[in-house]
mmCIF file of the N, C-alpha and C atoms, coordinates in Angstrom:
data_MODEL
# 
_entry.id   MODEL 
# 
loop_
_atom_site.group_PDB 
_atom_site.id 
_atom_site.type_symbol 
_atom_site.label_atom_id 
_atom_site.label_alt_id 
_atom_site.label_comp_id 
_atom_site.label_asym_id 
_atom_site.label_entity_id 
_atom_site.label_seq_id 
_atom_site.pdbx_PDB_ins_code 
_atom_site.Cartn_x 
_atom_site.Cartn_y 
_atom_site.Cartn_z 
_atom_site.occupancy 
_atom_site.B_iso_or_equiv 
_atom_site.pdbx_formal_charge 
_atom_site.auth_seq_id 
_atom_site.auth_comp_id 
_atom_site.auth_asym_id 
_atom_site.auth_atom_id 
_atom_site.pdbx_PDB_model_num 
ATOM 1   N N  . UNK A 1 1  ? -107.018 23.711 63.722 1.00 0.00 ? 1  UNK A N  1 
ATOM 2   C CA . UNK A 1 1  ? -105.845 23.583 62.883 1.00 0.00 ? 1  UNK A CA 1 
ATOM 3   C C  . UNK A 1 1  ? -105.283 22.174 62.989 1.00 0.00 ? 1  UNK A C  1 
ATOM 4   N N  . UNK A 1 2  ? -104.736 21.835 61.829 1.00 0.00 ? 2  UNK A N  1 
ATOM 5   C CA . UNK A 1 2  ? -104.093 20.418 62.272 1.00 0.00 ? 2  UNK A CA 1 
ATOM 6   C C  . UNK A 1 2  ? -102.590 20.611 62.105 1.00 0.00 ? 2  UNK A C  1 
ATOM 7   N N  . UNK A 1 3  ? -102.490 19.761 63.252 1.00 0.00 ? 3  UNK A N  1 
ATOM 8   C CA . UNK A 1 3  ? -101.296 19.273 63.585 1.00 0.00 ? 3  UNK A CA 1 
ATOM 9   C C  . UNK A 1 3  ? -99.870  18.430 62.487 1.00 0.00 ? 3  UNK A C  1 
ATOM 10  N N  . UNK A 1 4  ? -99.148  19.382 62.649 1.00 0.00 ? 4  UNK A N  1 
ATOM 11  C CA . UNK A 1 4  ? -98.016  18.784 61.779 1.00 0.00 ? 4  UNK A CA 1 
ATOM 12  C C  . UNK A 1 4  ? -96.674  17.505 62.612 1.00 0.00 ? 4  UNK A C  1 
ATOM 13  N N  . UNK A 1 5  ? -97.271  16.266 62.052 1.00 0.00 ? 5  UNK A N  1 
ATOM 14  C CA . UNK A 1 5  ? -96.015  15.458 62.580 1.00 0.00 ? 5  UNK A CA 1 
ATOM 15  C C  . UNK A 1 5  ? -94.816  15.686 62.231 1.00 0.00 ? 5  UNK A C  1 
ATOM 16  N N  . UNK A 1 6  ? -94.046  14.513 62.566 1.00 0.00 ? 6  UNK A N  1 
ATOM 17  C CA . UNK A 1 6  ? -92.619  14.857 62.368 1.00 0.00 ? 6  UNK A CA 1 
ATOM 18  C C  . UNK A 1 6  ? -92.391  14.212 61.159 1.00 0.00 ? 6  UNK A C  1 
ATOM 19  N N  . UNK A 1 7  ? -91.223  14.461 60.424 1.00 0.00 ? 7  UNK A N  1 
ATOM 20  C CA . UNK A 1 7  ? -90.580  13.323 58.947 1.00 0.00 ? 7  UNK A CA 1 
ATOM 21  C C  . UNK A 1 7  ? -90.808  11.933 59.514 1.00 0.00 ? 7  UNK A C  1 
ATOM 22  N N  . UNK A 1 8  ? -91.231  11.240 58.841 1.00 0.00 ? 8  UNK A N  1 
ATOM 23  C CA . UNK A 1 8  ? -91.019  9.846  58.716 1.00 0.00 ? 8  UNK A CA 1 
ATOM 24  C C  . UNK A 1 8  ? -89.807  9.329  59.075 1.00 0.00 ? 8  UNK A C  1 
ATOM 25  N N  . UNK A 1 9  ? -88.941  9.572  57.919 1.00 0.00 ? 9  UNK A N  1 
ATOM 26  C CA . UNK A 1 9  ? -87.679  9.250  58.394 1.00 0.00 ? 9  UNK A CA 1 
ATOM 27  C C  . UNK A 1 9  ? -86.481  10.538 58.495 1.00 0.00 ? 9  UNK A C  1 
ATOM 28  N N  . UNK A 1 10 ? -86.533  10.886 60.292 1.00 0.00 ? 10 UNK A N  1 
ATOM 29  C CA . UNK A 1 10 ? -85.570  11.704 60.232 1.00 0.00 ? 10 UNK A CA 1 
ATOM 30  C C  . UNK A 1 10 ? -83.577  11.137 60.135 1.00 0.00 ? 10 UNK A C  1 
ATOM 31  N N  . UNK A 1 11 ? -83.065  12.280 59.437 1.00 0.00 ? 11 UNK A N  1 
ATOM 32  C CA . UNK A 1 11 ? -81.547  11.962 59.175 1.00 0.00 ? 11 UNK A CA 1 
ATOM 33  C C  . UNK A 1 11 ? -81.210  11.938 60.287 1.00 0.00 ? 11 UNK A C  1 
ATOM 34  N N  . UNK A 1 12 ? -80.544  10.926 60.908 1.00 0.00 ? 12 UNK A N  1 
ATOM 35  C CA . UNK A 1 12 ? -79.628  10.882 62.347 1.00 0.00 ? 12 UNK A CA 1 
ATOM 36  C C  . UNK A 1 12 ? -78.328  11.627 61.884 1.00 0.00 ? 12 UNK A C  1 
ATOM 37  N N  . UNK A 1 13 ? -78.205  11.978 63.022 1.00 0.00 ? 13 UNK A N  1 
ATOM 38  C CA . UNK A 1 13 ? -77.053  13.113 63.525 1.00 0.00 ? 13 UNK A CA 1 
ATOM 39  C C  . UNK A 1 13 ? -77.044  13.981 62.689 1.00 0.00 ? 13 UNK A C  1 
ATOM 40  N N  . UNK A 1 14 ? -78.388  14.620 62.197 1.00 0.00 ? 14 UNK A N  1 
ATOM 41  C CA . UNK A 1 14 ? -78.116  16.048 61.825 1.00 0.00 ? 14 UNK A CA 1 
ATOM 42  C C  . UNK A 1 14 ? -77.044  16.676 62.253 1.00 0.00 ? 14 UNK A C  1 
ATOM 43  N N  . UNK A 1 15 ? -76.978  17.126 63.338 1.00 0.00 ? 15 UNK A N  1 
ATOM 44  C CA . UNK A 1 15 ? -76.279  18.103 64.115 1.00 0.00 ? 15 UNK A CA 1 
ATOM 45  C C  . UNK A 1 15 ? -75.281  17.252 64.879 1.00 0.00 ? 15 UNK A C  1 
ATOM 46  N N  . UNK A 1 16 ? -74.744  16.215 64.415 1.00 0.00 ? 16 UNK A N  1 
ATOM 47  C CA . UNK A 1 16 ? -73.389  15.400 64.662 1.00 0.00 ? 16 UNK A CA 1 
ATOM 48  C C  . UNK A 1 16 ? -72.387  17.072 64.721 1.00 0.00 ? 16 UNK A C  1 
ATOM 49  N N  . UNK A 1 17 ? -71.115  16.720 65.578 1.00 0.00 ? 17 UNK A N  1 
ATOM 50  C CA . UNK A 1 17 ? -69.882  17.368 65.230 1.00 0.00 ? 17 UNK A CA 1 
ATOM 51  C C  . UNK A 1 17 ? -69.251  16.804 63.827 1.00 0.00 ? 17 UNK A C  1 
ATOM 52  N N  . UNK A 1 18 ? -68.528  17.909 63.090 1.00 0.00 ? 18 UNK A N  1 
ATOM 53  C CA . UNK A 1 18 ? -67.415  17.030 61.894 1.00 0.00 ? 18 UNK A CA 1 
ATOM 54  C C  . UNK A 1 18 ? -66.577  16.001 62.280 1.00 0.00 ? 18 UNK A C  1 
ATOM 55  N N  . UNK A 1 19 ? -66.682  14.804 61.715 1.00 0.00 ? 19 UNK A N  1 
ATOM 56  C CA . UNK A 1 19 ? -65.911  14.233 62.381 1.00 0.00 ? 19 UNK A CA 1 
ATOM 57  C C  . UNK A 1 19 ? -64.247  14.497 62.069 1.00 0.00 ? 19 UNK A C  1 
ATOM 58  N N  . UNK A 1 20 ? -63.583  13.660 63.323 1.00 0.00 ? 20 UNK A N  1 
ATOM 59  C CA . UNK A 1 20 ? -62.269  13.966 63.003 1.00 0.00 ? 20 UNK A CA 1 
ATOM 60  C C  . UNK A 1 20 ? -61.281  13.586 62.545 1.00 0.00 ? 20 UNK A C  1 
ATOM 61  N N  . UNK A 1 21 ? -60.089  13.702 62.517 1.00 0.00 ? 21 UNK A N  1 
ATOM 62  C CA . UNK A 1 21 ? -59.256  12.793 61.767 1.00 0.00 ? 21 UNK A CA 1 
ATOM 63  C C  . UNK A 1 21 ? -58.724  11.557 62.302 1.00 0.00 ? 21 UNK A C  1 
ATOM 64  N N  . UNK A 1 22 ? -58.685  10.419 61.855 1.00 0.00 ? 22 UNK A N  1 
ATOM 65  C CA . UNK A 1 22 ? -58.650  9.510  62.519 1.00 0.00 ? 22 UNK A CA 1 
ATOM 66  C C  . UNK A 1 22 ? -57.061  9.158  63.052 1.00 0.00 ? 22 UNK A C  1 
ATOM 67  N N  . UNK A 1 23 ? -56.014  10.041 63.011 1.00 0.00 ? 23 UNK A N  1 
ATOM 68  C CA . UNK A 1 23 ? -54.761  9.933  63.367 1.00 0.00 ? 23 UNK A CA 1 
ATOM 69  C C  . UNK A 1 23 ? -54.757  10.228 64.684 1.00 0.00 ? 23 UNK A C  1 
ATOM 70  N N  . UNK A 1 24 ? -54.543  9.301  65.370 1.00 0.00 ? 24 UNK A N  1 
ATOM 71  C CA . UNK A 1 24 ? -54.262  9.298  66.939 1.00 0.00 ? 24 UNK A CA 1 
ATOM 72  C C  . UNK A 1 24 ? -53.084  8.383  67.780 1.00 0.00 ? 24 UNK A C  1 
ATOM 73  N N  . UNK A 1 25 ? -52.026  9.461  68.001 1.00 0.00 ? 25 UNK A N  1 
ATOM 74  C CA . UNK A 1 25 ? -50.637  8.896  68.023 1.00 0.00 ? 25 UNK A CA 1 
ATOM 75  C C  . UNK A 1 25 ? -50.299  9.465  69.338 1.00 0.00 ? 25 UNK A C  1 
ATOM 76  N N  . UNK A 1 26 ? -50.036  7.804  70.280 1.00 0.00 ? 26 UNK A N  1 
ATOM 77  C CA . UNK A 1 26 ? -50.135  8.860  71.522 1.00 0.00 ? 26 UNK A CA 1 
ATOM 78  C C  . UNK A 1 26 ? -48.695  9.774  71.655 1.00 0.00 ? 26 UNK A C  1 
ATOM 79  N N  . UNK A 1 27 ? -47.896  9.010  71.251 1.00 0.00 ? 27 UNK A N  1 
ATOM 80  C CA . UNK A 1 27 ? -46.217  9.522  71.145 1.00 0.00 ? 27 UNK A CA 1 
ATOM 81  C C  . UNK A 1 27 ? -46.062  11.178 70.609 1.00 0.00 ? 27 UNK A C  1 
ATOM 82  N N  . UNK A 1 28 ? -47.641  11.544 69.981 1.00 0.00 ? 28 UNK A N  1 
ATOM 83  C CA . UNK A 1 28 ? -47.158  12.909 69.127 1.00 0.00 ? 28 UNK A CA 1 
ATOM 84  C C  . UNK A 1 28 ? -47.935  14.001 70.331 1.00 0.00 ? 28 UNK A C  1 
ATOM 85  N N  . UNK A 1 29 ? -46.387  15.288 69.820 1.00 0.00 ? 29 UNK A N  1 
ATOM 86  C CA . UNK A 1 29 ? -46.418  16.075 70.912 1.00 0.00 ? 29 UNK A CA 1 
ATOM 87  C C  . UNK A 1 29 ? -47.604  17.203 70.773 1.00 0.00 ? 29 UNK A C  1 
ATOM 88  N N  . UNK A 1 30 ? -47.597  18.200 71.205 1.00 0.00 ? 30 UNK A N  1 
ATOM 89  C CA . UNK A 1 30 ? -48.844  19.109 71.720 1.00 0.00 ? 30 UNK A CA 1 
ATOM 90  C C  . UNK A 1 30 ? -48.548  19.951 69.869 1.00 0.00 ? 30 UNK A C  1 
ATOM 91  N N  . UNK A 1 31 ? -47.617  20.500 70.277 1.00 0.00 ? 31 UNK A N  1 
ATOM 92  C CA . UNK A 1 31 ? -46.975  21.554 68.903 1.00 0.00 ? 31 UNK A CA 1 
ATOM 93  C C  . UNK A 1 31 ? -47.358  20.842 67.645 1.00 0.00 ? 31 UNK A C  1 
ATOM 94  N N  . UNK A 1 32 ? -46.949  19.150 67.462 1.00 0.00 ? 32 UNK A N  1 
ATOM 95  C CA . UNK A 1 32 ? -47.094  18.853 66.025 1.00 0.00 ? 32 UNK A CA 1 
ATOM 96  C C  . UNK A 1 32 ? -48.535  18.207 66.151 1.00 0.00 ? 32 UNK A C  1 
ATOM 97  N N  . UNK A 1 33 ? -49.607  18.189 67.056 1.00 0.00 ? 33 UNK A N  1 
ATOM 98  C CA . UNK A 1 33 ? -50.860  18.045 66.528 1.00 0.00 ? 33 UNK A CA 1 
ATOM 99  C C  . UNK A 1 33 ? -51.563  19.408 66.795 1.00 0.00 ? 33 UNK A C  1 
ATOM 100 N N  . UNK A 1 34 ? -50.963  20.074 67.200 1.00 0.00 ? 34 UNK A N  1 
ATOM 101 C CA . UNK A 1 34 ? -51.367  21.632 66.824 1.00 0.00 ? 34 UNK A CA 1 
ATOM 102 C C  . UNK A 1 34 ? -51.264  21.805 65.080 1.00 0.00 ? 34 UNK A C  1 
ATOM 103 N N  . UNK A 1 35 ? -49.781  21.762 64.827 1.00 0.00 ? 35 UNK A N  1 
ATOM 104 C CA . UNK A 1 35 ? -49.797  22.113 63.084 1.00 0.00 ? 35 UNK A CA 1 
ATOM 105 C C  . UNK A 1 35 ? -50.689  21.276 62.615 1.00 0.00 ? 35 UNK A C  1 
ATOM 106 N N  . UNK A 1 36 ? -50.347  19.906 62.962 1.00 0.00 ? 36 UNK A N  1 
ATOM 107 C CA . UNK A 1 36 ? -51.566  18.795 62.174 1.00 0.00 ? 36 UNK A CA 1 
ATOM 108 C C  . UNK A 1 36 ? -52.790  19.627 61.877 1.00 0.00 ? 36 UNK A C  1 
ATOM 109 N N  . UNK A 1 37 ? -53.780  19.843 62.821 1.00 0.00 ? 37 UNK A N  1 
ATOM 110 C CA . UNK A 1 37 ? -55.065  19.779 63.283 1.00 0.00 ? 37 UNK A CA 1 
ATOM 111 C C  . UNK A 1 37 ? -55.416  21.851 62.888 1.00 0.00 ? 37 UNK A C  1 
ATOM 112 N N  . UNK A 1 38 ? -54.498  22.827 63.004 1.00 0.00 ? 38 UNK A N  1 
ATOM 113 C CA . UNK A 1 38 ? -54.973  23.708 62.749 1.00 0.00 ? 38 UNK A CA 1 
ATOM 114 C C  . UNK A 1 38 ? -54.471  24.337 61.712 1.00 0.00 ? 38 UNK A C  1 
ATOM 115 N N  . UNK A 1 39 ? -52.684  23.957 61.488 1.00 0.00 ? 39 UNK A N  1 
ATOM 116 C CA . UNK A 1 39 ? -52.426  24.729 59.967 1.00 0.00 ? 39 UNK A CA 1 
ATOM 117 C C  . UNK A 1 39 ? -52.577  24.085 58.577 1.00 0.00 ? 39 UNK A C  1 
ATOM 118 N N  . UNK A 1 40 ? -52.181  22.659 58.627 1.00 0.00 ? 40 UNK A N  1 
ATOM 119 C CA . UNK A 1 40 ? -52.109  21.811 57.651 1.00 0.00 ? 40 UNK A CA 1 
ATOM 120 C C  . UNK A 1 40 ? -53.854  21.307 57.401 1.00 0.00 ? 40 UNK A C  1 
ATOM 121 N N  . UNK A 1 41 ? -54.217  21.510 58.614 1.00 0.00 ? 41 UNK A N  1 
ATOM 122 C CA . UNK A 1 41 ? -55.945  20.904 57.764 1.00 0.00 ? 41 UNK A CA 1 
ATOM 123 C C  . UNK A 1 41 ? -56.185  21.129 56.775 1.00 0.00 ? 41 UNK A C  1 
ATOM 124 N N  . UNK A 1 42 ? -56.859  20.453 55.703 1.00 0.00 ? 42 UNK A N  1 
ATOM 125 C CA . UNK A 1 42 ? -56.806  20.853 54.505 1.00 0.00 ? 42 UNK A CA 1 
ATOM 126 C C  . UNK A 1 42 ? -58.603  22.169 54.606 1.00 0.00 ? 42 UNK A C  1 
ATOM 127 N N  . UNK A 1 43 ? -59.034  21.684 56.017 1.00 0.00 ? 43 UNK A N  1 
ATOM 128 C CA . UNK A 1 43 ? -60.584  22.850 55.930 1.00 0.00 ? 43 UNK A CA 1 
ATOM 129 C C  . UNK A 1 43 ? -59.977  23.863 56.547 1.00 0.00 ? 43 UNK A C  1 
ATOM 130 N N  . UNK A 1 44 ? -59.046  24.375 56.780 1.00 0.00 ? 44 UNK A N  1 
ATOM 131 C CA . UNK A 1 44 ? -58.313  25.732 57.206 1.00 0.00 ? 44 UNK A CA 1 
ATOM 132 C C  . UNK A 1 44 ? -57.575  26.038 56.351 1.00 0.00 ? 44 UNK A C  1 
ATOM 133 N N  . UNK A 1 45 ? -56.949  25.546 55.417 1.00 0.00 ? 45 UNK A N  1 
ATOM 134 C CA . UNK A 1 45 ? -55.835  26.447 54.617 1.00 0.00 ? 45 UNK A CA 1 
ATOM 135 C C  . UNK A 1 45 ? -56.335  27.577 53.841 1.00 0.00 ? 45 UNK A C  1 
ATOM 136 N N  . UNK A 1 46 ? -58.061  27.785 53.735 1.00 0.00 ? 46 UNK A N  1 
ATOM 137 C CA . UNK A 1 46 ? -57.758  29.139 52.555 1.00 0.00 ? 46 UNK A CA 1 
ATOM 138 C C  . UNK A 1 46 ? -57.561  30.052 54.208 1.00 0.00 ? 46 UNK A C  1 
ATOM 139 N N  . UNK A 1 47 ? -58.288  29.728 55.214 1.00 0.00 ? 47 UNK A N  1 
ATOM 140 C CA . UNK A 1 47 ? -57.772  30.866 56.216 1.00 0.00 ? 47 UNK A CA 1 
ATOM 141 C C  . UNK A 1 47 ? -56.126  31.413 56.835 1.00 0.00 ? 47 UNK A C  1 
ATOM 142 N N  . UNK A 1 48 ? -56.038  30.071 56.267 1.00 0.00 ? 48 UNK A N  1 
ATOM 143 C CA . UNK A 1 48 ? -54.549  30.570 56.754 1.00 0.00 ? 48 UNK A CA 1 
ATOM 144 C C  . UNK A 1 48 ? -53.432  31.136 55.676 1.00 0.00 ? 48 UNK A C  1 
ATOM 145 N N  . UNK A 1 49 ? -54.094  30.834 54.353 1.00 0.00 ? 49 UNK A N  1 
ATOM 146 C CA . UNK A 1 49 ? -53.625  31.738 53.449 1.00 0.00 ? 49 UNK A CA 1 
ATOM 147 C C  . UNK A 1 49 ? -53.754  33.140 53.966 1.00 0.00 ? 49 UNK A C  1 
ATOM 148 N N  . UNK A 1 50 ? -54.980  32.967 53.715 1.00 0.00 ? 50 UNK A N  1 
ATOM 149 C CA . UNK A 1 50 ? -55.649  34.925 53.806 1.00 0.00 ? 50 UNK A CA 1 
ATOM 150 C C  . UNK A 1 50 ? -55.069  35.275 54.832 1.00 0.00 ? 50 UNK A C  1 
ATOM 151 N N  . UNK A 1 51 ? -54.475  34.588 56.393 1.00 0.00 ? 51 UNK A N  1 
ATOM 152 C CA . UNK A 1 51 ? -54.023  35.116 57.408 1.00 0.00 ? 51 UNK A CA 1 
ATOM 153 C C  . UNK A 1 51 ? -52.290  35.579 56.944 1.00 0.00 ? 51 UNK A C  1 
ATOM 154 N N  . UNK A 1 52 ? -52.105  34.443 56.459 1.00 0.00 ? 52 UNK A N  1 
ATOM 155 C CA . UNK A 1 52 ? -50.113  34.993 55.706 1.00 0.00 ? 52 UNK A CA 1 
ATOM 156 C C  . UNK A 1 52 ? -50.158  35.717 54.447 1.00 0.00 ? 52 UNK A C  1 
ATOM 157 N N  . UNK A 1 53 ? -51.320  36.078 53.981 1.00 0.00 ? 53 UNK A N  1 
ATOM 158 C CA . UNK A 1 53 ? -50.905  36.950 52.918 1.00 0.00 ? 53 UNK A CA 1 
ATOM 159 C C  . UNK A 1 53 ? -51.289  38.458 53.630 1.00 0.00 ? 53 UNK A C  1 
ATOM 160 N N  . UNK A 1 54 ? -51.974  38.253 54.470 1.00 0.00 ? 54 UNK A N  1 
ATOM 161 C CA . UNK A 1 54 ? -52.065  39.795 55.068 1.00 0.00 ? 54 UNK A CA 1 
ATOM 162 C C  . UNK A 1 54 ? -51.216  40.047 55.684 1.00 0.00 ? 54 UNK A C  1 
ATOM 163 N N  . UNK A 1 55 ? -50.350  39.446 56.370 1.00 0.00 ? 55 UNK A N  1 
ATOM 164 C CA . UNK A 1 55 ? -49.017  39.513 57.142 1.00 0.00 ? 55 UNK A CA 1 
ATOM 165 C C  . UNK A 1 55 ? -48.032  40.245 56.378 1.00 0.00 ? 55 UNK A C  1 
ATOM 166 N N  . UNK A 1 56 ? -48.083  39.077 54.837 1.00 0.00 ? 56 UNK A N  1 
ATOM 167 C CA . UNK A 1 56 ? -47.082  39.146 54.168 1.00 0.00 ? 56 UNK A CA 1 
ATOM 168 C C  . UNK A 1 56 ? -47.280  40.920 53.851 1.00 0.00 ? 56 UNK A C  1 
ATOM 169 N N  . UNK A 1 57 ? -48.478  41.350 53.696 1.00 0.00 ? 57 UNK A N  1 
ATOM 170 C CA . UNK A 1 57 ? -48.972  42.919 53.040 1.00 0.00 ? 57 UNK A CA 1 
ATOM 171 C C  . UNK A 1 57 ? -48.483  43.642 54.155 1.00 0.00 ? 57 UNK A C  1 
ATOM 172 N N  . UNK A 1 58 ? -48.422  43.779 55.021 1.00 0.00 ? 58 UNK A N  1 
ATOM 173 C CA . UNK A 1 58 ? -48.072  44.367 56.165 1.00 0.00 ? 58 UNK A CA 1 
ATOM 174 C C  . UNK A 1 58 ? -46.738  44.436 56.185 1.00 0.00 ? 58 UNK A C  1 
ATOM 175 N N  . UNK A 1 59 ? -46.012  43.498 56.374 1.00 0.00 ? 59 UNK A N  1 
ATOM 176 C CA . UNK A 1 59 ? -44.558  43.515 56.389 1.00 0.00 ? 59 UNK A CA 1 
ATOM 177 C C  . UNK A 1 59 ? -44.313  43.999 55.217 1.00 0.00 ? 59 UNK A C  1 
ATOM 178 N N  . UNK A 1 60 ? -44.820  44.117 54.044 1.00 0.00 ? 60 UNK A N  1 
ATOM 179 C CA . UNK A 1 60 ? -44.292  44.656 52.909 1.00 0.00 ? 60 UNK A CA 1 
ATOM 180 C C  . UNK A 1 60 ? -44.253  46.562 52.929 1.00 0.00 ? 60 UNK A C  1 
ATOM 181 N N  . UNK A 1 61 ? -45.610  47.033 53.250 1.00 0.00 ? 61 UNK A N  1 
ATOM 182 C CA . UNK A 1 61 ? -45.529  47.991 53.552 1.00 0.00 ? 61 UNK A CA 1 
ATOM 183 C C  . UNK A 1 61 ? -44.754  48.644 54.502 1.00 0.00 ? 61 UNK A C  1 
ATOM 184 N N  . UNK A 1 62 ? -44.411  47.783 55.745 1.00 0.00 ? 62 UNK A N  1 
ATOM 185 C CA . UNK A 1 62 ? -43.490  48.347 56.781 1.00 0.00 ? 62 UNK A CA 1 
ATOM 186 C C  . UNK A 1 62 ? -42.016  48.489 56.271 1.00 0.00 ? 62 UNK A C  1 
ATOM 187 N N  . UNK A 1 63 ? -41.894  47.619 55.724 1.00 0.00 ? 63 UNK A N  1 
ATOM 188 C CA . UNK A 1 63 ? -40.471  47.969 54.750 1.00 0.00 ? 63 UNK A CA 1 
ATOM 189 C C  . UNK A 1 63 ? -40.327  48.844 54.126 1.00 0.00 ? 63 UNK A C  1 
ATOM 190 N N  . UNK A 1 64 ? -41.334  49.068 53.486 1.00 0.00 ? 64 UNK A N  1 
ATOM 191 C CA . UNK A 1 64 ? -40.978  49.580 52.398 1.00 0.00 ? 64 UNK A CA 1 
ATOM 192 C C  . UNK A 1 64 ? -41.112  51.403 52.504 1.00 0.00 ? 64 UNK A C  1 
ATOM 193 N N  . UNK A 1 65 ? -42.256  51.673 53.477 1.00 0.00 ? 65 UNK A N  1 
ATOM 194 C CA . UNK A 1 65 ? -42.016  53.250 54.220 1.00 0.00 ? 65 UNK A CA 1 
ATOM 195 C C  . UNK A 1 65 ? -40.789  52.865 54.981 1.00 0.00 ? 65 UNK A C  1 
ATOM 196 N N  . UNK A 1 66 ? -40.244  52.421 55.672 1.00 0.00 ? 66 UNK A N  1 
ATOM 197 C CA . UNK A 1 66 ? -38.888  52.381 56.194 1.00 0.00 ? 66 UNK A CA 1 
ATOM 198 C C  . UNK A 1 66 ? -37.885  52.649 55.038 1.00 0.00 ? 66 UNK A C  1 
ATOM 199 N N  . UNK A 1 67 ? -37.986  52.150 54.130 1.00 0.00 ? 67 UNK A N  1 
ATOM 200 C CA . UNK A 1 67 ? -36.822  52.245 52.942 1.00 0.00 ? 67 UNK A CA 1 
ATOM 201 C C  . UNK A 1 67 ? -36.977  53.505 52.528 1.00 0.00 ? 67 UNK A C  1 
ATOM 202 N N  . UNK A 1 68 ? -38.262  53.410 51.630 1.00 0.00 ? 68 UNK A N  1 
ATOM 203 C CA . UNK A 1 68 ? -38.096  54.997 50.712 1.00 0.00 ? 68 UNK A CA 1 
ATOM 204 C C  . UNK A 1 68 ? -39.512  56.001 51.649 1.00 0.00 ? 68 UNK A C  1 
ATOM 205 N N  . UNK A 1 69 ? -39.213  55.952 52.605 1.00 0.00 ? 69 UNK A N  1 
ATOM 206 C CA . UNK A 1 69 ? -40.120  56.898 53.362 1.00 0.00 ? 69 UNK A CA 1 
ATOM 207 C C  . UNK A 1 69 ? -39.776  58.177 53.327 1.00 0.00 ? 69 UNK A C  1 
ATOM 208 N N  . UNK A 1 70 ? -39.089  58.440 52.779 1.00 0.00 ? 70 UNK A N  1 
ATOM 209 C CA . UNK A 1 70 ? -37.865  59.917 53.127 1.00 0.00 ? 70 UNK A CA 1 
ATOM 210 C C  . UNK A 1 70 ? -38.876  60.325 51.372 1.00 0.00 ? 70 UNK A C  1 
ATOM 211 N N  . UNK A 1 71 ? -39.086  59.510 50.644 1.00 0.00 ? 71 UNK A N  1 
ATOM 212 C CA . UNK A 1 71 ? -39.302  59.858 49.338 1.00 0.00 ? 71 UNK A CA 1 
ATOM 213 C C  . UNK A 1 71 ? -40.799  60.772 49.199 1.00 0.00 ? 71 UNK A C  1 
ATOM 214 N N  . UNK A 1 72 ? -41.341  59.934 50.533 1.00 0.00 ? 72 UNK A N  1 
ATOM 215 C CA . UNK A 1 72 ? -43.026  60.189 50.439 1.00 0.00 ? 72 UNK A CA 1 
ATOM 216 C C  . UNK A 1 72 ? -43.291  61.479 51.381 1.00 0.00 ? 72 UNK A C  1 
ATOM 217 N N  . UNK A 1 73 ? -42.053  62.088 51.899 1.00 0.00 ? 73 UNK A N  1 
ATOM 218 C CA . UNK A 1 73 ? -42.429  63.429 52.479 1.00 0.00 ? 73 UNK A CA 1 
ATOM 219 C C  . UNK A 1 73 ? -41.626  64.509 51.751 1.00 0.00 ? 73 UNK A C  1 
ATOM 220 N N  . UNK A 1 74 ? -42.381  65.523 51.674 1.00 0.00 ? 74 UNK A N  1 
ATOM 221 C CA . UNK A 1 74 ? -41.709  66.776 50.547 1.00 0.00 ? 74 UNK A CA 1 
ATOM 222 C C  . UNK A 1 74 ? -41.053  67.337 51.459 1.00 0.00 ? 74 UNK A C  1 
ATOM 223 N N  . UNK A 1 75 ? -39.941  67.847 51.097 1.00 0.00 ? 75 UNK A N  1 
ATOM 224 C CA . UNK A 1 75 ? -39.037  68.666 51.425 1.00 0.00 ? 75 UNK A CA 1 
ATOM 225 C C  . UNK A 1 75 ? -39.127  70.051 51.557 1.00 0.00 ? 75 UNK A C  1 
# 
């Protein structure tokens, strides 16, 4: 059987990490490069949609059997 070489020219850093954002402030605290870096990223926001709109569904329902819950059991 013959032998298969490698690409000619392989892409360097395939498997690099993403790089990151280049804002590096030593003055900024733990909390606001937390929001920076995990809520405001713009590659996290549909997750963090989908995470506050399920919240938001939840709290809606909890209200709302609290309010008219009396309605949804027969007498």
């Amino acid at each position: 059987m013959a032998r298969r070489a490698a690409p000619q020219n392989p892409v360097p850093g395939l498997f690099a990490p993403p790089p990151r954002r280049a804002i590096h402030d030593p003055n900024e605290s733990a909390l606001s490069r937390f929001i920076r870096e995990e809520i405001l990223a713009p590659e996290k926001i549909s997750g963090n949609i989908s995470i506050v709109t399920g919240v938001a569904v939840f709290a809606a329902g909890v209200f709302s059997v609290r309010m008219w819950g009396d309605i949804l059991v027969p007498a």
